[in-house]
matplotlib code that plots the C-alpha trace (Angstrom):
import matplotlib.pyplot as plt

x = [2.4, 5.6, 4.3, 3.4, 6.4, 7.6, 5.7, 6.2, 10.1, 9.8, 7.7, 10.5, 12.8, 10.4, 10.0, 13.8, 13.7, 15.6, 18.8, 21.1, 23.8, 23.9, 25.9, 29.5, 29.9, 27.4, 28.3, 31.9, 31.0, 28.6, 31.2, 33.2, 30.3, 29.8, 33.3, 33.4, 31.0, 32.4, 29.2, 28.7, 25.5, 24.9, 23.4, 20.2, 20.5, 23.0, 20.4, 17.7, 20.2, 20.6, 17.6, 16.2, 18.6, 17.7, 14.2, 14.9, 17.3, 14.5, 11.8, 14.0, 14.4, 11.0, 9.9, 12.5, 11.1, 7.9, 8.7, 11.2, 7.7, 5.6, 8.6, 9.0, 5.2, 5.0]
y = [13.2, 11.8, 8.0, 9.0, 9.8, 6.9, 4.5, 6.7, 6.3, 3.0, 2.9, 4.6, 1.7, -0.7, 0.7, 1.3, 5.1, 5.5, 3.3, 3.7, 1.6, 3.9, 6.0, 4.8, 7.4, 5.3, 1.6, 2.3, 3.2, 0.1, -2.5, -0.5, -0.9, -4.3, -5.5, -4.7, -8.1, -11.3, -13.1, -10.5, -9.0, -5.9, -5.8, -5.2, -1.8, -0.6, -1.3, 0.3, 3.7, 3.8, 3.0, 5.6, 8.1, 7.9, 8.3, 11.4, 12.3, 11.6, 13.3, 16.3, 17.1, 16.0, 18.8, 21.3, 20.4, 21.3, 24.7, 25.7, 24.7, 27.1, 29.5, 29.5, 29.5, 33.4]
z = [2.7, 3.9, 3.3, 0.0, -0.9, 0.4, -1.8, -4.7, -4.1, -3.7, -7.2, -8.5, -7.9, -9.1, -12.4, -12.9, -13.1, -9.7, -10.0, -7.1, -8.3, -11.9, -10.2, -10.3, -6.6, -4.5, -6.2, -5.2, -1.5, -1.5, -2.2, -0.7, 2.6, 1.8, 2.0, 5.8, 6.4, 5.6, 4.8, 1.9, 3.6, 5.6, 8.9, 8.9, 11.0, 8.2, 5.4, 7.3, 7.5, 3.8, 3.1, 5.4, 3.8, 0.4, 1.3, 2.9, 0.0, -2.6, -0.8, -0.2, -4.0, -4.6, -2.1, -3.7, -7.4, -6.6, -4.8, -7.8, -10.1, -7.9, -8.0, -11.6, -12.6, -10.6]

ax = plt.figure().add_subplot(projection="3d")
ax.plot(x, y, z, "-o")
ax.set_aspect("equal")
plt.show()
């Protein structure tokens, strides 16, 4: 299930419904991220950590949608 969730997060992105960078909180900390490297990109290591995160993040309130579903439908 966990993979699946992955590609579906990543299918997310693809299609522009899941737009880190909307939110003013996490483009801010980006730049913010970003500004720490002088060649303008982030160490691989770094990008794999955020990345990782919002995986978990997104497949956290995936998992807590569905249960609130199953909750609500009783």
């Amino acid at each position: 299930m966990d993979e699946q969730l992955k590609e579906f997060f990543f299918d997310e992105q693809d299609r522009g419904r899941l737009i880190f960078e909307d939110s003013p909180e996490y483009d801010g900390l980006l730049r913010q991220s970003l500004s720490l490297f002088p060649d303008g990109d982030l160490p691989q290591p770094i990008f794999d950590l955020i990345e990782t995160a919002s995986c978990l993040s997104f497949a956290h309130g995936f998992k807590l949608g569905l249960g609130l579903r199953e909750w609500a439908a009783r």
